[in-house]
C-alpha positions as CSV (number, residue, x, y, z in Angstrom):
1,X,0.0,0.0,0.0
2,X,1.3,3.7,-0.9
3,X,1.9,6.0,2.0
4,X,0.0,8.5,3.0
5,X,1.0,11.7,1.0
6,X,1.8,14.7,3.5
7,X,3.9,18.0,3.9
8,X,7.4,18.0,4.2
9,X,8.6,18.5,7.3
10,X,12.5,20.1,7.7
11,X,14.2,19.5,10.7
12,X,18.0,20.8,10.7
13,X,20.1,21.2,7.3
14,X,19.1,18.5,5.7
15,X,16.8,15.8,7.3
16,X,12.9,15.9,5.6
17,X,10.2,13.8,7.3
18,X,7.4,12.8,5.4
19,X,6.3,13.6,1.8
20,X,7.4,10.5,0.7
21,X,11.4,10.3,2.4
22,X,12.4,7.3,3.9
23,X,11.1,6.8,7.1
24,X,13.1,8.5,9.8
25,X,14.1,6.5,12.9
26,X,14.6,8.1,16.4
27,X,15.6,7.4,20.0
28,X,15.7,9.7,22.7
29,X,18.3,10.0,25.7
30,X,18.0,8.6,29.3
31,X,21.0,10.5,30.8
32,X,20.1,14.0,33.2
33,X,20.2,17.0,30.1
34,X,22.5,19.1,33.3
35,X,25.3,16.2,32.7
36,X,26.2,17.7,29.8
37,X,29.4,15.5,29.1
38,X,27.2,12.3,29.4
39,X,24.2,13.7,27.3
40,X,26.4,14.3,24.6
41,X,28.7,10.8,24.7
42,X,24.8,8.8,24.5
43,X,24.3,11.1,21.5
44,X,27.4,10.4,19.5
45,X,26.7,6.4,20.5
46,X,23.0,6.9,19.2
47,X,24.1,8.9,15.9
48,X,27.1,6.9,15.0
49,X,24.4,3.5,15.8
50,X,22.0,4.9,13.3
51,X,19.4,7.5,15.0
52,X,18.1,10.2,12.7
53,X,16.8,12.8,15.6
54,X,18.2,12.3,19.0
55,X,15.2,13.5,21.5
56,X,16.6,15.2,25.1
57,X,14.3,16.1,28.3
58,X,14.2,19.6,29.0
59,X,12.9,20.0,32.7
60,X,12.8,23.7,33.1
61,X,14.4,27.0,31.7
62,X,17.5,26.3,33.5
63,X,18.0,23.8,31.5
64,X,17.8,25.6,28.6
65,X,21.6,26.2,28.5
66,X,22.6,22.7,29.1
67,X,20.9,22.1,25.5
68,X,22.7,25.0,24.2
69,X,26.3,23.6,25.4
70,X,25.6,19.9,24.5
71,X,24.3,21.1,20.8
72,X,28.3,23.1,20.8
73,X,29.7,20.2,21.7
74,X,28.1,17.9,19.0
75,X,28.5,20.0,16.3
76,X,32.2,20.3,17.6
77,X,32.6,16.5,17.4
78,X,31.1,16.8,13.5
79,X,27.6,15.7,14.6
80,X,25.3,16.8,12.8
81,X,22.1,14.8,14.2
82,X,19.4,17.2,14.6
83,X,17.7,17.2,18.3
84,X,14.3,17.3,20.1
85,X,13.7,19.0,23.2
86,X,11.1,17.3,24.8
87,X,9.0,19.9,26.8
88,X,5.9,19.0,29.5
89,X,4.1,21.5,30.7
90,X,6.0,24.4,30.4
91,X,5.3,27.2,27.2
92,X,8.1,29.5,28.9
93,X,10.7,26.6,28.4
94,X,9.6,25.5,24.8
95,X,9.6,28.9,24.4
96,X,13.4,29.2,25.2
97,X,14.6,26.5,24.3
98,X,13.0,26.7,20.5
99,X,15.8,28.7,19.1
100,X,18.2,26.4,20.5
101,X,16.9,23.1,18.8
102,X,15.8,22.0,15.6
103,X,12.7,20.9,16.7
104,X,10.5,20.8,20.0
105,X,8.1,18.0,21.3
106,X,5.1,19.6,23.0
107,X,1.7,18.8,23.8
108,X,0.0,22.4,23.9
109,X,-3.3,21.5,25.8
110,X,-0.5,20.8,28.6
111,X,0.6,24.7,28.4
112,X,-1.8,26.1,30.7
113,X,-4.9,24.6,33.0
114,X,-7.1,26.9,31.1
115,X,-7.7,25.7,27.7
116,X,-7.7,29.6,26.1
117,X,-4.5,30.6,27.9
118,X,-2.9,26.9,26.4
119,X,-4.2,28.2,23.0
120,X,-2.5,31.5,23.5
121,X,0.6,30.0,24.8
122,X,0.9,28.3,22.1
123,X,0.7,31.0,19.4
124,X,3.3,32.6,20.9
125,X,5.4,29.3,20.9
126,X,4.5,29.3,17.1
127,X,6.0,32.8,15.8
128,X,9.5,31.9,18.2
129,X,9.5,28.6,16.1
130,X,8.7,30.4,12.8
131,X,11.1,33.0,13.3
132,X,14.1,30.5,13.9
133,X,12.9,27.8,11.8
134,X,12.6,25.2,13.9
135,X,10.2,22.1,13.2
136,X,7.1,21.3,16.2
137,X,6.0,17.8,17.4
138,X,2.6,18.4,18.4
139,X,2.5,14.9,20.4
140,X,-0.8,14.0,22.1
141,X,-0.8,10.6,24.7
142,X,-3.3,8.9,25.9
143,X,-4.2,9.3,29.3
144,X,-2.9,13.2,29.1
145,X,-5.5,14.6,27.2
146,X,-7.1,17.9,29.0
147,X,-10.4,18.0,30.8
148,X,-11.3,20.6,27.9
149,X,-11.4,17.5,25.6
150,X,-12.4,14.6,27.4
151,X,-15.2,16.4,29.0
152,X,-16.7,16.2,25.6
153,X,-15.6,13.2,24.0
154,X,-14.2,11.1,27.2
155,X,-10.2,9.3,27.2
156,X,-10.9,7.5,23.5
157,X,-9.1,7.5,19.8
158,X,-11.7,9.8,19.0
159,X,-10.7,12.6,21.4
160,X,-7.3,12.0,20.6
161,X,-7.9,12.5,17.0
162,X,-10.4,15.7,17.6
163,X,-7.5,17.0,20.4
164,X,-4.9,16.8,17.5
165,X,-6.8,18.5,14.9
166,X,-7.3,21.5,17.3
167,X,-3.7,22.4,17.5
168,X,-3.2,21.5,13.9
169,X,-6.1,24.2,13.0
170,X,-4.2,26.4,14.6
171,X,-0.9,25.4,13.1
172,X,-2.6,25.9,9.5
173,X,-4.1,29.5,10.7
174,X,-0.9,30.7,11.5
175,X,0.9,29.7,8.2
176,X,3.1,27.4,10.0
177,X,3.5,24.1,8.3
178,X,6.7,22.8,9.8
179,X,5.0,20.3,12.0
180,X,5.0,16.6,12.7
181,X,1.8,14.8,14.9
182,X,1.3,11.8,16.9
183,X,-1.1,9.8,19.1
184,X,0.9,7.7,21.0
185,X,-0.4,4.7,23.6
186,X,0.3,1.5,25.6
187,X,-2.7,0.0,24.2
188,X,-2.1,-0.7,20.5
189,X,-5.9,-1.0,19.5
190,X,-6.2,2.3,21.2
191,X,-3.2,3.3,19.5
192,X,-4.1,2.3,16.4
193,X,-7.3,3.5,16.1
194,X,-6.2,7.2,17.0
195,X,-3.8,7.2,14.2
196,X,-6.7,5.9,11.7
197,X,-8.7,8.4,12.5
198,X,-6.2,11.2,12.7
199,X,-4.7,10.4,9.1
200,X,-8.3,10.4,7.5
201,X,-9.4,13.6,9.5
202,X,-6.5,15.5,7.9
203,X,-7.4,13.9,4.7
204,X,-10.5,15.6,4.8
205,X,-9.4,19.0,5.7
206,X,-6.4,18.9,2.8
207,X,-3.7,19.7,4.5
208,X,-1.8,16.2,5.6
209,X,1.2,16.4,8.5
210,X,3.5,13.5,8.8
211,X,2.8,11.1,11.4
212,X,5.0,10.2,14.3
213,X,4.1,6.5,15.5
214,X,4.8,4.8,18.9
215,X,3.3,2.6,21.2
216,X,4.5,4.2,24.4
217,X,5.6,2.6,27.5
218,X,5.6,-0.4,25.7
219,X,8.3,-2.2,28.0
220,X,11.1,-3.7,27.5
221,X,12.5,-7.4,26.3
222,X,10.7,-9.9,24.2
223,X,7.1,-7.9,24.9
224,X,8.5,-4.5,24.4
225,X,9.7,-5.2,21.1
226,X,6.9,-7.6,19.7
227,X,4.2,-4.8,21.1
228,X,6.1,-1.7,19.4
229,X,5.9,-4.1,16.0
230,X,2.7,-5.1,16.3
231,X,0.8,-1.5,17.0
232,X,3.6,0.3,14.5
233,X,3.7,-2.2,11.7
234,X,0.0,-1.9,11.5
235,X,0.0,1.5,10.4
236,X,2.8,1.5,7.9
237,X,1.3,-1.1,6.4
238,X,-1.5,0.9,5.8
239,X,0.5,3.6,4.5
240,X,0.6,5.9,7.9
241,X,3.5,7.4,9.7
242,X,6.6,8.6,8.1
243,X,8.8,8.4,11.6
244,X,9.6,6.2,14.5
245,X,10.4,5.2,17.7
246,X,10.5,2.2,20.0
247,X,10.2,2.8,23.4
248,X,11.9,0.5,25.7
249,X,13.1,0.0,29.2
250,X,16.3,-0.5,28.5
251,X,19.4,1.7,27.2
252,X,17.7,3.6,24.2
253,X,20.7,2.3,22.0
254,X,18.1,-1.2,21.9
255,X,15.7,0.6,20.4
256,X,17.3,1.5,16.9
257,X,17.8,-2.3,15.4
258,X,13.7,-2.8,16.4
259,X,12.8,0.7,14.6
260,X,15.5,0.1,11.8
261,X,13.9,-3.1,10.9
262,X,10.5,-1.8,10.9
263,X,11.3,1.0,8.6
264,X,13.3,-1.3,6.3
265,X,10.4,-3.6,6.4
266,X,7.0,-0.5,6.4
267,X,4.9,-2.6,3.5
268,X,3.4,-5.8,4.3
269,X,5.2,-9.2,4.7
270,X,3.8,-12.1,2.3
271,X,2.6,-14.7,4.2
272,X,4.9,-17.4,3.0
273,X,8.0,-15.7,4.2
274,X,6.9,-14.9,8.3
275,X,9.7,-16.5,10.1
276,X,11.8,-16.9,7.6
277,X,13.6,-13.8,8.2
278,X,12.9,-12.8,4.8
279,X,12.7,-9.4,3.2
280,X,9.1,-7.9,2.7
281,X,8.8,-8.2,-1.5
282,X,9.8,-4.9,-2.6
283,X,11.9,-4.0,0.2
284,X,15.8,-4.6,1.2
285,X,16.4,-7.3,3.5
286,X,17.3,-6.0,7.0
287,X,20.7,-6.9,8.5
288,X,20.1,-9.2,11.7
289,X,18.6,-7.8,14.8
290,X,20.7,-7.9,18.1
291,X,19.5,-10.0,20.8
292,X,17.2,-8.3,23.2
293,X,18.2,-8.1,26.6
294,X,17.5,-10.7,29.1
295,X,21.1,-10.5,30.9
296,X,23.8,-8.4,31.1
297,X,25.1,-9.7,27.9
298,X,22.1,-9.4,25.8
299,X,21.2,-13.0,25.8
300,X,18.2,-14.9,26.4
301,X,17.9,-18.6,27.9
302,X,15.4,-19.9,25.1
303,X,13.0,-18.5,22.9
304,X,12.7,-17.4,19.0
305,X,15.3,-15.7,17.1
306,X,15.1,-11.8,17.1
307,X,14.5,-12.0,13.4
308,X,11.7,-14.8,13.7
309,X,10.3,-12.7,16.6
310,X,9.8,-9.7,14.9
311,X,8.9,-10.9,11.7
312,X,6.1,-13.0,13.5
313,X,4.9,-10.0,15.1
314,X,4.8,-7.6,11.4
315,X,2.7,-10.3,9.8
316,X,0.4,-11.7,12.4
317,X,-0.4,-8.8,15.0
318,X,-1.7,-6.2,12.3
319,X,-4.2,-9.2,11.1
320,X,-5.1,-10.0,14.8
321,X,-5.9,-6.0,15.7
322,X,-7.9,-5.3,12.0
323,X,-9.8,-8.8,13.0
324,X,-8.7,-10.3,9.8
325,X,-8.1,-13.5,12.0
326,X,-8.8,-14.7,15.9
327,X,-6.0,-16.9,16.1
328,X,-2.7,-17.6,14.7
329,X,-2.6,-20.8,12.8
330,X,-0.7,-23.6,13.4
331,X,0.8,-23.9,10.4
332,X,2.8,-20.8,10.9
333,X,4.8,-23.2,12.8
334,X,5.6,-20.5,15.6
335,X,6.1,-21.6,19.3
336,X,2.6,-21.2,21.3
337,X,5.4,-18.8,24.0
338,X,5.5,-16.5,20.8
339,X,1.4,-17.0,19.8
340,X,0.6,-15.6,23.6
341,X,2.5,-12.6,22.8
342,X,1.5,-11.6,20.0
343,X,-2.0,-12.2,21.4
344,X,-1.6,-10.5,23.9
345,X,0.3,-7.1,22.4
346,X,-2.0,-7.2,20.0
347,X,-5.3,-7.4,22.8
348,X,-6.9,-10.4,21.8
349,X,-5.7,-12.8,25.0
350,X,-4.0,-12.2,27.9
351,X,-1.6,-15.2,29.4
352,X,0.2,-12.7,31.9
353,X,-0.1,-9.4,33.4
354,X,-0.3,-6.4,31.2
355,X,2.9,-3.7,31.8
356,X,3.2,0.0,31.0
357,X,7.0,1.0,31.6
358,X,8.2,3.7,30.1
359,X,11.5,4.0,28.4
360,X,13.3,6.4,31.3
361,X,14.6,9.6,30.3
362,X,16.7,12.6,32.0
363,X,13.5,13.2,34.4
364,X,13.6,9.6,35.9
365,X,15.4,9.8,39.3
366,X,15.9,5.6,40.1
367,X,16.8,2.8,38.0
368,X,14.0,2.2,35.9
369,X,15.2,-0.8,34.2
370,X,16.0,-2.9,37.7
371,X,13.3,-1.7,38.9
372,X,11.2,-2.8,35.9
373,X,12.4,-6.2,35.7
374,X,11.7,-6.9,39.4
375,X,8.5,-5.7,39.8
376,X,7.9,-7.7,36.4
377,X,10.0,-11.1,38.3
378,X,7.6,-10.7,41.6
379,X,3.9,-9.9,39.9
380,X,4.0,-12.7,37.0
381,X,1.6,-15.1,38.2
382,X,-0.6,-12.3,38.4
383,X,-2.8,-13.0,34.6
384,X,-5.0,-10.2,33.7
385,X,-3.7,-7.5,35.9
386,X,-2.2,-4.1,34.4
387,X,0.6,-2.5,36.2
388,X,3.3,0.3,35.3
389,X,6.5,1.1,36.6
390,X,7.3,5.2,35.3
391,X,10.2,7.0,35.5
392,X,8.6,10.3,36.8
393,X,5.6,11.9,38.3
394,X,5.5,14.8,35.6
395,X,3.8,12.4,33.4
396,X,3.8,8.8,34.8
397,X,-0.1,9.2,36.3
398,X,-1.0,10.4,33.1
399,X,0.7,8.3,30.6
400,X,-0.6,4.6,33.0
401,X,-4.1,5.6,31.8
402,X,-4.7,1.8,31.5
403,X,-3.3,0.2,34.8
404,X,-4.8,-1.4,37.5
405,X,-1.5,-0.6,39.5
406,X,1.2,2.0,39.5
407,X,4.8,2.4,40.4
408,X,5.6,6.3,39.9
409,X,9.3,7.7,40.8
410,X,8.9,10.8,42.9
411,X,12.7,11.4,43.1
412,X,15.0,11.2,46.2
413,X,14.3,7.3,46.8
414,X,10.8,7.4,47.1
415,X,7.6,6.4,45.2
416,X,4.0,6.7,44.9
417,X,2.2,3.7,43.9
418,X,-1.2,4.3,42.5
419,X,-4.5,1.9,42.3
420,X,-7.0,3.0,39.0
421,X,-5.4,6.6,38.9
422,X,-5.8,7.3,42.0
423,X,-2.5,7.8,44.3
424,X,-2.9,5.3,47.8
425,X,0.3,5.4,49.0
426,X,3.0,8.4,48.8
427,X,6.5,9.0,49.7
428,X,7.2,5.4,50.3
429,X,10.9,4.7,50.2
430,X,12.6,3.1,46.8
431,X,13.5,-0.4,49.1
432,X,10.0,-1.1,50.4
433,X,8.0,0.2,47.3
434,X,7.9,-3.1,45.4
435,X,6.9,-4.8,48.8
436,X,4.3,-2.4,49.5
437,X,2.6,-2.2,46.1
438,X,2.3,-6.5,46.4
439,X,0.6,-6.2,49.5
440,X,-1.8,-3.6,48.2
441,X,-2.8,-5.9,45.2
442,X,-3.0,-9.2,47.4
443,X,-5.3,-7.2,50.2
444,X,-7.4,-6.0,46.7
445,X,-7.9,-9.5,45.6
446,X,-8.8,-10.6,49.1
């Protein structure tokens, strides 16, 4: 299927996403933005590994020069990777730090609690961004939508799709084109269906901005992976989304053989070749995917091949969320370990809890990715349950939309754990959190 014909979008000297490039793969950093030296080593790994864009947190204004220094530094080095400031909440910041960058991550309804101050915050974030020429990602999560929009149309793909269009309107009304979009969520059929929706809304109106795609907090290992494929391969196949990420729980350098496959592989695989580790017909065959981790060493006890793995996932997990099929056949002669998780990313059965992790960035204050694989080690006999582990309370209770349970990093050792959005216990200290939040969800079965 064809993609999707949209604008280009220009981010630095020379990198165009959408309007029919390549698709653009991207990472972001998990290292603090005020270590400057380590921001910018992690950048030169993830440029020199393959990233396009390089996305960096930028907590407040004060970190506004960081950027500024590790940008010097890279172009210093001859890197020339454009980068993303990643803003929540604050207009004043995206505000400063837009000259800086090439392009800014924002989600405008986030701006201000009053939904005509957001709007005029974010006009004023507009010209800064016209005037330097820097590209905007207008990206809208599930579970963080305002009040002003799920008042009236509740936390669905529908009010994801209507949020979008808003700040797009606006966009087109102030002759700024220079924009990319996305609807990112855990839950791929929510996920999905957002996207759909999006793409045919903008369609309609005649004016078309490339699409970012991601299933967020998707995890880490074996699930992480075959989730991000499953939700992300769905849409290229149907011609939507011209860049990517994977979001893992694990050192963001894992993430670019999982995006650079999918790319390499964005038009459907012919059902003769899944697990073969063959090329999609059209397209060049990928080089091999690392192992994912599982140890220290990137190795796994049993299990599929990476290539099997993912292939599986490209093929069978965009039939199993359009309903094309209920099961995976046997003859696709894949392991029933690899059926329950594509299943299962894909919503159709669930053989284990459900986990929302996201990937850790320079907000996250603990070690997301020990912490992730423990809570994950302690709660797997619990089948049907969802629970996240997030890096950060600027947007972990927003961002678990979905779970039953919630692990939230407050910084300085402690945690809130959360039951159905609602925080029950605070301040809890880093060592007794994983305890704590078992004994919660054994009293709640009792």
């Amino acid at each position: 299927m064809a993609r999707i014909e949209t604008l280009p979008v220009r981010v630095g000297d020379s990198l165009v996403i959408g309007a029919g490039h390549p698709v653009v793969v991207q990472t972001m950093c998990n290292t603090h933005t005020s270590d400057v030296e380590a921001t910018v080593a992690q950048t030169l790994e993830l440029a020199a590994a393959g990233a396009q864009l390089v996305r960096i947190t930028v907590p407040g204004r004060q970190d506004v020069p960081h950027v500024a220094e590790i940008k010097r530094r890279l172009r210093e080095a001859g890197c020339r990777v454009p980068l993303v400031a990643d803003i929540h909440f604050s207009s004043e910041t995206a505000i400063a730090v837009a000259p800086v960058v090439e392009k800014v991550r924002i989600n405008p309804g986030n701006f201000h609690p009053d939904h005509e101050e957001a709007r005029r915050q974010f006009a004023r974030f507009l010209e800064v961004c016209k005037e330097h020429g820097t590209a905007v990602r207008v990206g809208l999560n599930h579970g963080s939508l305002g009040r002003y929009i799920t008042d009236r149309y509740g936390n669905t793909p529908h009010a994801m799709a209507m949020a979008a269009m808003e700040w797009l309107e606006m966009c087109i009304a102030a002759d700024f084109l220079n924009v990319v979009v996305s609807l990112k969520a855990s839950n791929t059929v929510v996920m999905v269906e957002a996207y759909r929706e999006l793409a045919k809304r903008m369609q309609e109106r005649g004016v078309v901005f490339p699409m970012h795609l991601g299933v967020t907090e998707a995890g880490g290992g074996d699930s992480g992976r075959i989730k991000s494929c499953v939700g992300i391969a769905s849409l290229l196949q149907e011609g939507i989304g011209d860049t990517i990420r994977v979001s893992l729980t694990e050192p963001p350098i894992n993430e670019l053989p999982v995006a650079q496959y999918l790319a390499q592989r964005s038009i459907p695989v012919s059902e003769g070749s899944a697990g073969e580790g063959s090329a999609a017909a059209g397209s060049v065959a990928p080089d091999p995917v690392p192992a994912s981790a599982g140890s220290e060493d990137g190795s796994r006890d049993a299990g599929p091949s990476d290539t099997e793995m993912l292939d599986a996932a490209i093929l069978w997990g965009p039939k199993l969320l359009k309903r094309e099929i209920d099961e995976i056949p046997a003859e696709a002669g894949l392991s029933e370990y690899l059926k329950d998780e594509i299943m299962q990313a894909a919503r159709r059965r669930f053989y284990k809890p459900e986990y929302i992790a996201c990937p850790g960035c320079g907000r996250t204050m603990y070690n997301l990715q020990e912490t992730f694989e423990e809570v994950q080690r302690r709660t797997a006999h619990l089948k049907g349950l969802v629970i996240a582990v997030m890096g950060c309370i600027v947007n972990g209770p927003g961002e678990m939309a979905d779970a039953d349970w919630g692990y939230v990093g407050e910084g300085g050792g402690r945690v809130t754990i959360y039951h159905k959005s609602e925080p029950v216990l605070r301040h809890i200290p880093d060592s007794e959190a994983i305890d704590r939040l078992l004994e919660l969800i054994e009293a709640d079965k009792a």
